[in-house]
mmCIF file of the C-alpha atoms, coordinates in Angstrom:
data_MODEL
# 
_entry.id   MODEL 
# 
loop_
_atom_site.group_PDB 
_atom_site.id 
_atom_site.type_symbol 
_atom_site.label_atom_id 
_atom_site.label_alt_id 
_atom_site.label_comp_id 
_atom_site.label_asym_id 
_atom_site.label_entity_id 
_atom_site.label_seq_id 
_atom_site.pdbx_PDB_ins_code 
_atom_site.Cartn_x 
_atom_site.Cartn_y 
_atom_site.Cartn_z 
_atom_site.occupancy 
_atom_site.B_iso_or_equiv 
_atom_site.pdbx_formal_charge 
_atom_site.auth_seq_id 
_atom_site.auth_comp_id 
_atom_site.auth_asym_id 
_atom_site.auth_atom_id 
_atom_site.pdbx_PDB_model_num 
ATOM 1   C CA . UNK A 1 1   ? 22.197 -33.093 -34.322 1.00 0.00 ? 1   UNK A CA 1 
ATOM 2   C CA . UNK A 1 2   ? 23.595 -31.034 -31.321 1.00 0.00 ? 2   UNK A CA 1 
ATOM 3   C CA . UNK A 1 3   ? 25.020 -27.736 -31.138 1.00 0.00 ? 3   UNK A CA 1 
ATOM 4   C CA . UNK A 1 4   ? 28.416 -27.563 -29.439 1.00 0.00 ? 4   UNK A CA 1 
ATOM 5   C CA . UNK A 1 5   ? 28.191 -25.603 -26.498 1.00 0.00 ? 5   UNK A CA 1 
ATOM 6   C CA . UNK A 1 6   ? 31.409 -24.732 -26.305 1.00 0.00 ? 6   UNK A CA 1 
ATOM 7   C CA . UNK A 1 7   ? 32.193 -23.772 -30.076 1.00 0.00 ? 7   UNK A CA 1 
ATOM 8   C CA . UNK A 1 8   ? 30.189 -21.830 -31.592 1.00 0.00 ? 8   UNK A CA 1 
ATOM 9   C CA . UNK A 1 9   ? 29.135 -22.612 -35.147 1.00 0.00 ? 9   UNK A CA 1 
ATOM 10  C CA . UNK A 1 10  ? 30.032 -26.586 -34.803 1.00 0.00 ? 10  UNK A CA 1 
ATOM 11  C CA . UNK A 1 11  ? 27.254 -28.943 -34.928 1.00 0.00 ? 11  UNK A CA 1 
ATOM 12  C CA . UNK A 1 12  ? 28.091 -32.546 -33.856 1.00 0.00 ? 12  UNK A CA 1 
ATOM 13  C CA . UNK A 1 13  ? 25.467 -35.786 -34.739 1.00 0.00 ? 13  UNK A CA 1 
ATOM 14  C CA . UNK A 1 14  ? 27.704 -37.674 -31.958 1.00 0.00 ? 14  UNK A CA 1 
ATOM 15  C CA . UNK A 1 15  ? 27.985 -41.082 -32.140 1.00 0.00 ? 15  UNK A CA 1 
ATOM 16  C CA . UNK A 1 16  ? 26.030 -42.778 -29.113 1.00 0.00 ? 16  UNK A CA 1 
ATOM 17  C CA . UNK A 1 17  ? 25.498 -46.248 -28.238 1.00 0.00 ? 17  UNK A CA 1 
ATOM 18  C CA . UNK A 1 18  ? 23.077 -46.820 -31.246 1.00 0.00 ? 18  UNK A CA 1 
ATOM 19  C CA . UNK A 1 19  ? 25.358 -46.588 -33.397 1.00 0.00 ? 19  UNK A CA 1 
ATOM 20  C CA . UNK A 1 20  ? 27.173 -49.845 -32.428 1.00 0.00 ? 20  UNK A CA 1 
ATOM 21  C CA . UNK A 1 21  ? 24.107 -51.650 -34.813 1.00 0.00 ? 21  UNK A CA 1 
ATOM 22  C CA . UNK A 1 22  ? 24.924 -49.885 -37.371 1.00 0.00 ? 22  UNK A CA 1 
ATOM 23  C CA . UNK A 1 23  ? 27.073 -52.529 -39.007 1.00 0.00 ? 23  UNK A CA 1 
ATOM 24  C CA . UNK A 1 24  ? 24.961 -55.433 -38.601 1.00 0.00 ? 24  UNK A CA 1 
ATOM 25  C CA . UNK A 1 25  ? 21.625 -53.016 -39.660 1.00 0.00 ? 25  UNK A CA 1 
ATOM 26  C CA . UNK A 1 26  ? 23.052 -51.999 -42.962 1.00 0.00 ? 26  UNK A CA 1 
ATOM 27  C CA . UNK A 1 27  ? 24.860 -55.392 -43.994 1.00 0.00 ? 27  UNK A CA 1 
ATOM 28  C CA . UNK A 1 28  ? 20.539 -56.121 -45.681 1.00 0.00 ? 28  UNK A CA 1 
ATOM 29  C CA . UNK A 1 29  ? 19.885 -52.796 -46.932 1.00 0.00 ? 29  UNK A CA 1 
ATOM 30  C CA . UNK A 1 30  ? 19.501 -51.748 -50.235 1.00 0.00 ? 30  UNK A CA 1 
ATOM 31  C CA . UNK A 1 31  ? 22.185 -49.238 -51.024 1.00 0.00 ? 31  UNK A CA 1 
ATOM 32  C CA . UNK A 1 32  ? 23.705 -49.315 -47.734 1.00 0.00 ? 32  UNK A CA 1 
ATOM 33  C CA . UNK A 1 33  ? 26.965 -47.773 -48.688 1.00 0.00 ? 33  UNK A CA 1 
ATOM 34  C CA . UNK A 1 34  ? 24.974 -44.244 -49.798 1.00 0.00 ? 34  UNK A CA 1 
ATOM 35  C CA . UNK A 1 35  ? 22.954 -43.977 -46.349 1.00 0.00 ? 35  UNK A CA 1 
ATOM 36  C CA . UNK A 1 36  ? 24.714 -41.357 -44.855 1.00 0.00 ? 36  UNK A CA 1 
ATOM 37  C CA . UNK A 1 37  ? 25.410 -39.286 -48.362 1.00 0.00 ? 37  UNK A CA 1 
ATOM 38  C CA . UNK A 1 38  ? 21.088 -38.862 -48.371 1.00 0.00 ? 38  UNK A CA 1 
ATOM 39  C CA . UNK A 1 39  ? 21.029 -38.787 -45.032 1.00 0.00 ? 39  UNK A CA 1 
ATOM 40  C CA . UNK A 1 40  ? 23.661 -35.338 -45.208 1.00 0.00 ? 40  UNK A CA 1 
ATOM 41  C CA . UNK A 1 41  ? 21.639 -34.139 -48.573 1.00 0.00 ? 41  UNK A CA 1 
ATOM 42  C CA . UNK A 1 42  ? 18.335 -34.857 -46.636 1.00 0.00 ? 42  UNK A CA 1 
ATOM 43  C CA . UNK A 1 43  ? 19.780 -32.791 -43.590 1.00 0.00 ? 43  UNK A CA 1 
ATOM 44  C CA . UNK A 1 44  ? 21.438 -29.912 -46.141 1.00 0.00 ? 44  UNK A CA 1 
ATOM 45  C CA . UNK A 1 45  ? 18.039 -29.920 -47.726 1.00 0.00 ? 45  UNK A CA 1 
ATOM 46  C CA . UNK A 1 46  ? 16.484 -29.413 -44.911 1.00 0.00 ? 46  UNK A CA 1 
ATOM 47  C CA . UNK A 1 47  ? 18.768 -26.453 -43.313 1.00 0.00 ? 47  UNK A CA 1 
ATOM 48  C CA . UNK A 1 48  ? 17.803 -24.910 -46.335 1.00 0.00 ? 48  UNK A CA 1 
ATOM 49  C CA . UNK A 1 49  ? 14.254 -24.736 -46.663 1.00 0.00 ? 49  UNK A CA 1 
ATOM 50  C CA . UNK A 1 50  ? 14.654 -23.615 -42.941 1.00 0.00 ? 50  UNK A CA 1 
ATOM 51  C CA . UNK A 1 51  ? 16.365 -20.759 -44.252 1.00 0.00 ? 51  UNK A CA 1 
ATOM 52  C CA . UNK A 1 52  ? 18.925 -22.242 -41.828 1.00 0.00 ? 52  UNK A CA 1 
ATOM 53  C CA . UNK A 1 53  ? 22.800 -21.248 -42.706 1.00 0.00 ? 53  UNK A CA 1 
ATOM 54  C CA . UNK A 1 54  ? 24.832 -23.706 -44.987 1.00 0.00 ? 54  UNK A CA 1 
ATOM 55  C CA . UNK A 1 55  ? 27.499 -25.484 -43.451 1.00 0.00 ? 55  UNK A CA 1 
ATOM 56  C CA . UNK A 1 56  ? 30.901 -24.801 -44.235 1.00 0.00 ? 56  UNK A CA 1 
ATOM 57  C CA . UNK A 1 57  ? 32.321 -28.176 -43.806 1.00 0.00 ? 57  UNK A CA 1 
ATOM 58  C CA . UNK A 1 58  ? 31.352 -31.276 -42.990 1.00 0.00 ? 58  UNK A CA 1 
ATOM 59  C CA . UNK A 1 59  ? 33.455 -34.060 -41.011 1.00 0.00 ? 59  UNK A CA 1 
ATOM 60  C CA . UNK A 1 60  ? 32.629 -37.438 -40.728 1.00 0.00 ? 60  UNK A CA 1 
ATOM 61  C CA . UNK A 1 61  ? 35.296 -39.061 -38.087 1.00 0.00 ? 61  UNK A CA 1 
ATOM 62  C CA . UNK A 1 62  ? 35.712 -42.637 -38.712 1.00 0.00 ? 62  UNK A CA 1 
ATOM 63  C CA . UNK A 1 63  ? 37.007 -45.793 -37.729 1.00 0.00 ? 63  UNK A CA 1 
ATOM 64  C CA . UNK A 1 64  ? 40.248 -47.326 -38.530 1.00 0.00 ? 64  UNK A CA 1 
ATOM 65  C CA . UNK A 1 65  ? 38.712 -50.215 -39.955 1.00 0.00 ? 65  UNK A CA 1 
ATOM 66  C CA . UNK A 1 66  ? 37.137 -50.458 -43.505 1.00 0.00 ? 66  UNK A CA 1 
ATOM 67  C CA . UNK A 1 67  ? 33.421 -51.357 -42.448 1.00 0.00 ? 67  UNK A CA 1 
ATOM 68  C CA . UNK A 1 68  ? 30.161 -49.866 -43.995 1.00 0.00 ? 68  UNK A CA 1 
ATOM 69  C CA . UNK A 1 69  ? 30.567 -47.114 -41.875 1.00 0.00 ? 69  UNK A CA 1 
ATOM 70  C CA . UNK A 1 70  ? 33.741 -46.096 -43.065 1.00 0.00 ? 70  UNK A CA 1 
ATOM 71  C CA . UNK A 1 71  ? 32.529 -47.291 -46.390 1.00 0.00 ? 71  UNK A CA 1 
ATOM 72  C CA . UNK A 1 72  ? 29.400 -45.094 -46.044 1.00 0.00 ? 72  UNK A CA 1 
ATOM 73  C CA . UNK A 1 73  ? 31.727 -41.827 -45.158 1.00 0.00 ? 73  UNK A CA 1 
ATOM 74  C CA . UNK A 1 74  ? 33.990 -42.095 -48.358 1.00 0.00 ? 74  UNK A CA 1 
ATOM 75  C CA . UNK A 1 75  ? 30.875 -42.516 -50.374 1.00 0.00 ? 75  UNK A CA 1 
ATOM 76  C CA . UNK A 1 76  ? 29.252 -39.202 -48.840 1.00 0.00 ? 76  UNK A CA 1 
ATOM 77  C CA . UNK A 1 77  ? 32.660 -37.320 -48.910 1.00 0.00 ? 77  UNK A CA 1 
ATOM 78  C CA . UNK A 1 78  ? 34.714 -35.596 -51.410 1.00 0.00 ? 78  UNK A CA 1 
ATOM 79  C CA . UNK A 1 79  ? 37.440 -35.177 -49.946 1.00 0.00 ? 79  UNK A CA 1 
ATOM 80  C CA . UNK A 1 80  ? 39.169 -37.737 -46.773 1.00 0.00 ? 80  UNK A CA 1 
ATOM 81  C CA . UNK A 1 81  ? 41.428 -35.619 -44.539 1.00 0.00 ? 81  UNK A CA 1 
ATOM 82  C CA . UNK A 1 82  ? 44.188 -38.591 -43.101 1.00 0.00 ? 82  UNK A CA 1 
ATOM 83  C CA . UNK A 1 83  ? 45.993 -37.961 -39.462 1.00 0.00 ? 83  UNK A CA 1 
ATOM 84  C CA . UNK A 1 84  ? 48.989 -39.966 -39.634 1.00 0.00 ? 84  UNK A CA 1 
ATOM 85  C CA . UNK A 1 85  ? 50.813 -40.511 -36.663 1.00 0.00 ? 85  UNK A CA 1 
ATOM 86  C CA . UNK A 1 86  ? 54.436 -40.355 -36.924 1.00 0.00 ? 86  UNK A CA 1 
ATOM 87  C CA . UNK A 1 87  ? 55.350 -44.506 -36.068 1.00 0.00 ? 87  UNK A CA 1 
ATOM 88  C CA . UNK A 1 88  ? 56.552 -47.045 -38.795 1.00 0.00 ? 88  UNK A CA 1 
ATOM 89  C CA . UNK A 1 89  ? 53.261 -49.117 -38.708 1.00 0.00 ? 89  UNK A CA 1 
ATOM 90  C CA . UNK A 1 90  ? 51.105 -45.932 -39.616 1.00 0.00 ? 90  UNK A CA 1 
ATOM 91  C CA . UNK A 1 91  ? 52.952 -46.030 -42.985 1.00 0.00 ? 91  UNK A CA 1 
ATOM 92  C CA . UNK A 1 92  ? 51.422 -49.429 -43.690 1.00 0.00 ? 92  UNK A CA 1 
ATOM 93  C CA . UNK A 1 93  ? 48.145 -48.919 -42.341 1.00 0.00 ? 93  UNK A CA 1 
ATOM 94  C CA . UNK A 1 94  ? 48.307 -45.727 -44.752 1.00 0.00 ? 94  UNK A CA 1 
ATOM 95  C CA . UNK A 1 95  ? 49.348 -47.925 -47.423 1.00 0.00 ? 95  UNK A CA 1 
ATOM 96  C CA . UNK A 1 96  ? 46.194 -50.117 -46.910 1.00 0.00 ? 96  UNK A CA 1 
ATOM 97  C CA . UNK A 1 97  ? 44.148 -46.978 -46.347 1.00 0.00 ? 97  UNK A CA 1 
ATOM 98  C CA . UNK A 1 98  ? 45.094 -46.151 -49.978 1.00 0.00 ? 98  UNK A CA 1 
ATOM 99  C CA . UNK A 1 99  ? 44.688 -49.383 -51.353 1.00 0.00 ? 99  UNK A CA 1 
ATOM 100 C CA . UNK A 1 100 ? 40.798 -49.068 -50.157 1.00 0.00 ? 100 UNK A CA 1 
ATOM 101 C CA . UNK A 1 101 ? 40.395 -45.405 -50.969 1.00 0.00 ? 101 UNK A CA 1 
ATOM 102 C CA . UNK A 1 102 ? 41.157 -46.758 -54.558 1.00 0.00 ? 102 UNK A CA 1 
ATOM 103 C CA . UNK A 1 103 ? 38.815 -49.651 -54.473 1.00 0.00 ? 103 UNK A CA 1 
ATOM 104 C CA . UNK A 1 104 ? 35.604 -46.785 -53.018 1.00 0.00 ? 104 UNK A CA 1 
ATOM 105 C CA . UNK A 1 105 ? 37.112 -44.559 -55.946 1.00 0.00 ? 105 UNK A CA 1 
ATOM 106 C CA . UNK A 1 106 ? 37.093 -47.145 -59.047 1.00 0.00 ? 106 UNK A CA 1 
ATOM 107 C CA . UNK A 1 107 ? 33.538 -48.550 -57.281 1.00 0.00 ? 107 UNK A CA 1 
ATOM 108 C CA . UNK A 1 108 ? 31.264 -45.955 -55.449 1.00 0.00 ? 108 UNK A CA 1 
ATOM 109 C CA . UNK A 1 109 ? 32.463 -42.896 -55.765 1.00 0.00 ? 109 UNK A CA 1 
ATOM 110 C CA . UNK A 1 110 ? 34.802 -41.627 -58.117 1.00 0.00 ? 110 UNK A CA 1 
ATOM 111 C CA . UNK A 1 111 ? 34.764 -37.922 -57.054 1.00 0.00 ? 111 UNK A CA 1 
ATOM 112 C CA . UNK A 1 112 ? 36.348 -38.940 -54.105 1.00 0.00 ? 112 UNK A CA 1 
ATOM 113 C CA . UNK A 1 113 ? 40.648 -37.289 -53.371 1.00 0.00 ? 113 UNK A CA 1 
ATOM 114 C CA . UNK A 1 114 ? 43.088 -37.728 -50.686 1.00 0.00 ? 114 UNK A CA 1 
ATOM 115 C CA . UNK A 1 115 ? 42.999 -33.940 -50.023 1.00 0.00 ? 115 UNK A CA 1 
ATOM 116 C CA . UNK A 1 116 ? 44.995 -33.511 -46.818 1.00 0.00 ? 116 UNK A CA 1 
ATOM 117 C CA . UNK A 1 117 ? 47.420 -35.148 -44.698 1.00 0.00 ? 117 UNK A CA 1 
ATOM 118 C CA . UNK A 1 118 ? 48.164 -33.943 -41.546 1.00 0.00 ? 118 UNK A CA 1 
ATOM 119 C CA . UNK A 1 119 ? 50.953 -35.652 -39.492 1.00 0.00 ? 119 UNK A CA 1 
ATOM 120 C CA . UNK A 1 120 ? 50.392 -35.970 -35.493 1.00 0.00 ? 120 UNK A CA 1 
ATOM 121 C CA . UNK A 1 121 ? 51.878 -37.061 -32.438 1.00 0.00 ? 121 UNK A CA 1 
ATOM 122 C CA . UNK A 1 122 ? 55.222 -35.727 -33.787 1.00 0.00 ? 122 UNK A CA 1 
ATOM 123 C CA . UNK A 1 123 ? 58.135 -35.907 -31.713 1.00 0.00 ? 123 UNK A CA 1 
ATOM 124 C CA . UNK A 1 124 ? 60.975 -33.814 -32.836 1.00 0.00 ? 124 UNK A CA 1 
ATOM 125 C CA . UNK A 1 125 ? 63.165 -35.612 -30.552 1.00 0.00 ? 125 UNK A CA 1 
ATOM 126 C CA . UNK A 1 126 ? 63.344 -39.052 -32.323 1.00 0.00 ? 126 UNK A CA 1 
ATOM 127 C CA . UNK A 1 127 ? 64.663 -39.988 -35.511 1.00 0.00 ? 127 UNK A CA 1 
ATOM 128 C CA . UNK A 1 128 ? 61.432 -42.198 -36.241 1.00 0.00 ? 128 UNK A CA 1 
ATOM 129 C CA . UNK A 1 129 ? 58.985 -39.504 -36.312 1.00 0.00 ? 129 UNK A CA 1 
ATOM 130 C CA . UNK A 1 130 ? 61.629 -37.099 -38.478 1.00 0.00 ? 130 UNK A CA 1 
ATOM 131 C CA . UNK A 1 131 ? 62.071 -40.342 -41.075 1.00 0.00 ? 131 UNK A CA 1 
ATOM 132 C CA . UNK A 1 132 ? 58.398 -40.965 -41.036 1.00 0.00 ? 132 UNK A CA 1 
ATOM 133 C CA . UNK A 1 133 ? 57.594 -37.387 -41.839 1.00 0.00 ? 133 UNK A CA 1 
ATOM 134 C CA . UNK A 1 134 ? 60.158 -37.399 -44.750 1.00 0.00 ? 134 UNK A CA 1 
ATOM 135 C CA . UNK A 1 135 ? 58.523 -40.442 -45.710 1.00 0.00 ? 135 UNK A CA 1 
ATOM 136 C CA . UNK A 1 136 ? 54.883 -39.370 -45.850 1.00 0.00 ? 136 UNK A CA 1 
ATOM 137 C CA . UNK A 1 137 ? 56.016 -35.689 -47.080 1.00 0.00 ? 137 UNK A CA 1 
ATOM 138 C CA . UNK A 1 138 ? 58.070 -37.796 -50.031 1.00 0.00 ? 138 UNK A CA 1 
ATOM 139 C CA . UNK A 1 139 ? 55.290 -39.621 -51.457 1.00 0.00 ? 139 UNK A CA 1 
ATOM 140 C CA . UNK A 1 140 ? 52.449 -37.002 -51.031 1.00 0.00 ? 140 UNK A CA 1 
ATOM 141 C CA . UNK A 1 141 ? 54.031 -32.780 -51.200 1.00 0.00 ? 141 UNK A CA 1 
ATOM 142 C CA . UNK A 1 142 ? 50.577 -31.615 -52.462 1.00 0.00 ? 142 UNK A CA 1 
ATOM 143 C CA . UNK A 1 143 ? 48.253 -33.587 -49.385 1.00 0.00 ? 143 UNK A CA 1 
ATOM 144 C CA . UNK A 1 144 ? 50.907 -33.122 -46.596 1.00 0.00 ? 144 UNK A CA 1 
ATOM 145 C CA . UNK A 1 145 ? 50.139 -29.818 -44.145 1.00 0.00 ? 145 UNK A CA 1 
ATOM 146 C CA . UNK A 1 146 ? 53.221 -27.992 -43.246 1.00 0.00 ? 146 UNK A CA 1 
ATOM 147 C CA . UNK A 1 147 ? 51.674 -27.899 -40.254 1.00 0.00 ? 147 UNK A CA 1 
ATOM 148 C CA . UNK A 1 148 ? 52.216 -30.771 -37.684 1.00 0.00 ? 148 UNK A CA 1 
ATOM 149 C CA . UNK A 1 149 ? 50.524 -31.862 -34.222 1.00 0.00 ? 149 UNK A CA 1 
ATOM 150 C CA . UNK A 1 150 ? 53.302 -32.978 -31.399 1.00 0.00 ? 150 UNK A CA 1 
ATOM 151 C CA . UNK A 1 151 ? 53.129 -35.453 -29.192 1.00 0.00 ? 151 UNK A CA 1 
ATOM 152 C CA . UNK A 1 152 ? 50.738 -33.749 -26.203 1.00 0.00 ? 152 UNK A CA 1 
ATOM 153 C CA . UNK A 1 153 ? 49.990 -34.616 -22.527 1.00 0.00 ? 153 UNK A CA 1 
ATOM 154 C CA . UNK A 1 154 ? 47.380 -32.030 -23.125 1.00 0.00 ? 154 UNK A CA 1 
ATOM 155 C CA . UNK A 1 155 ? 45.838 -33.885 -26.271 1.00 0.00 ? 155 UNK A CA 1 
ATOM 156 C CA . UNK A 1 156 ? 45.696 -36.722 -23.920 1.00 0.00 ? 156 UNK A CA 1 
ATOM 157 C CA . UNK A 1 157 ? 44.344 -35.360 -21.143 1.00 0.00 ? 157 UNK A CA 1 
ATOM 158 C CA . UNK A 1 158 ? 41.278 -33.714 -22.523 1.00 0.00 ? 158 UNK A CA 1 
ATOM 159 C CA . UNK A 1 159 ? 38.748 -36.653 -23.567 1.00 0.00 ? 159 UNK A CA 1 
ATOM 160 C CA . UNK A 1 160 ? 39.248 -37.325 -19.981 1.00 0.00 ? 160 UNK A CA 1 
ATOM 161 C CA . UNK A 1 161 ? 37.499 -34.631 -19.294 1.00 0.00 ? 161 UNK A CA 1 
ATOM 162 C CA . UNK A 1 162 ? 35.079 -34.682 -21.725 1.00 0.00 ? 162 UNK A CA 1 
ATOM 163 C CA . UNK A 1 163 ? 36.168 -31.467 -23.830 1.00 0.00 ? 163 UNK A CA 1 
ATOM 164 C CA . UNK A 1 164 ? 38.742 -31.069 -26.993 1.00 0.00 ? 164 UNK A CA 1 
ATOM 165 C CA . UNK A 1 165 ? 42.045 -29.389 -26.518 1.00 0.00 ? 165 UNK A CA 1 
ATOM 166 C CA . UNK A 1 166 ? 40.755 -26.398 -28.155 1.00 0.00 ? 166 UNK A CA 1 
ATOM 167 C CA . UNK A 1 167 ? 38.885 -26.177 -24.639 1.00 0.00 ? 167 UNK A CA 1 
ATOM 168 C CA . UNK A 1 168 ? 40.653 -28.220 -22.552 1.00 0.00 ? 168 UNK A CA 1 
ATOM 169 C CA . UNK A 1 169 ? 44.040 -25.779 -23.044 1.00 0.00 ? 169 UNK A CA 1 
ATOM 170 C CA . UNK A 1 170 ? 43.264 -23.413 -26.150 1.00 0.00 ? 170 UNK A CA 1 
ATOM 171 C CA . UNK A 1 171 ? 46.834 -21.904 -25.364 1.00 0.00 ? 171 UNK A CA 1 
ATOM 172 C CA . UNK A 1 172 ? 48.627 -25.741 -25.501 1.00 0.00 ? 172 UNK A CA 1 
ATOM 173 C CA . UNK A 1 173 ? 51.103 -26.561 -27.916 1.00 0.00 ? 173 UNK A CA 1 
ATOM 174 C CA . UNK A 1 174 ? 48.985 -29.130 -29.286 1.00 0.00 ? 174 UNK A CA 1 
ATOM 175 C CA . UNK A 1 175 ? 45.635 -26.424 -29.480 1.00 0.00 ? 175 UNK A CA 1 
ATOM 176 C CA . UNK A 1 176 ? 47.865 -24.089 -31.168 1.00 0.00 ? 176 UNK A CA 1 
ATOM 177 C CA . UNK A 1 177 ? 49.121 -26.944 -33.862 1.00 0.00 ? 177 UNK A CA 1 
ATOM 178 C CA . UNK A 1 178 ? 45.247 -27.914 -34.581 1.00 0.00 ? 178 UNK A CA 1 
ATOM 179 C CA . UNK A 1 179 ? 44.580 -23.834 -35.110 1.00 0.00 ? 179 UNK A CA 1 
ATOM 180 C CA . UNK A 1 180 ? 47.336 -23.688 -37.891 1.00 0.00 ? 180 UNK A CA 1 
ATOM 181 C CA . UNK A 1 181 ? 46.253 -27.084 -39.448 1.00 0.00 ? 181 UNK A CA 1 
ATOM 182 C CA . UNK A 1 182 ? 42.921 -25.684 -39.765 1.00 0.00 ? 182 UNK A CA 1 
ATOM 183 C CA . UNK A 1 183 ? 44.009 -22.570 -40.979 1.00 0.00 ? 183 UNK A CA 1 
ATOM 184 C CA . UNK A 1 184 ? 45.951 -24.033 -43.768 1.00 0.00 ? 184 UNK A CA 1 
ATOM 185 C CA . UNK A 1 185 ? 42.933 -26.208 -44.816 1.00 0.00 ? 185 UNK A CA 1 
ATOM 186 C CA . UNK A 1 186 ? 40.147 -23.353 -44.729 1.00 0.00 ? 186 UNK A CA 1 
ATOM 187 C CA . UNK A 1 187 ? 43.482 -21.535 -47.069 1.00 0.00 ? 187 UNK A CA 1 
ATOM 188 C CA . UNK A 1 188 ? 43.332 -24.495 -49.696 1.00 0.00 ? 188 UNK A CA 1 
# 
């Protein structure tokens, strides 16, 4: 666990070269899909008797694949927060995503709800991404954020240099988007 020293108030546990492993370690452990649910109440626990501050929220960014790490976030979460990009084949990989989102729900953990959608790399000037976002807004009113992410050099350009929009260009188009997505969520 790290402090961000940019943002203050965000603590990262950021993934490093250990965790590449992972897979292959948990595949022969007992109860590997809840290793990172008591590893978060073991951490939370700890905080506390600390007298350390609890945290607000917890994010757990994962993989586009369904492995036991992914497997291991939607057993420790309650809620899965999906960034859909506006392109036909991210309406079947959500459709997939759903189909195992059911399977973790009617197996390991039941508490679990598709709480927020938030569609990205938006680009008002093609059809696609105005069809997709019907689409997706269509199926799910209650999940979908009004607010949407467009398609940004500035996004790009950031992991480049090693810092998040909100950093890299707090004043971008694509910063600004992220701000009112977040503000929405901390409203629901």
């Amino acid at each position: 666990m790290a402090p961000c020293p940019d943002i203050s108030n965000l603590i990262c546990a950021p993934a490093t070269i250990h965790l590449a492993g992972a897979e292959i370690e948990l595949v022969s452990l007992v109860a590997r899909e809840q290793r990172l649910r008591r590893a978060i109440d073991v951490y939370a626990k700890t905080r506390a008797k600390n007298g350390e501050e609890r945290l607000d929220y917890i994010f757990i960014d994962c993989p586009p694949s369904l492995g036991l790490l992914t497997v291991n976030a939607f057993c420790a979460a309650g809620e899965v927060l999906i960034p859909i990009q506006c392109e036909y084949y991210a309406l079947e990989g959500l459709s997939q995503l759903l189909k195992n989102i059911e399977m973790i729900q009617k197996h390991l953990n039941a508490d679990l709800v598709v709480s927020t959608i938030l569609l990205t790399m938006y680009d008002g000037r093609t059809n696609l991404a105005a069809q997709v976002a019907a689409e997706v807004r269509l199926h799910f009113p209650e999940q979908v954020l009004g607010a949407v992410v467009p398609r940004s050099v500035r996004i790009s350009e950031a992991p480049s240099y090693q810092q998040t929009v909100m950093t890299y260009d707090p004043s971008s188009s694509g910063a600004l988007s992220y701000l009112e997505a977040a503000a929405e969520i901390a409203e629901r």
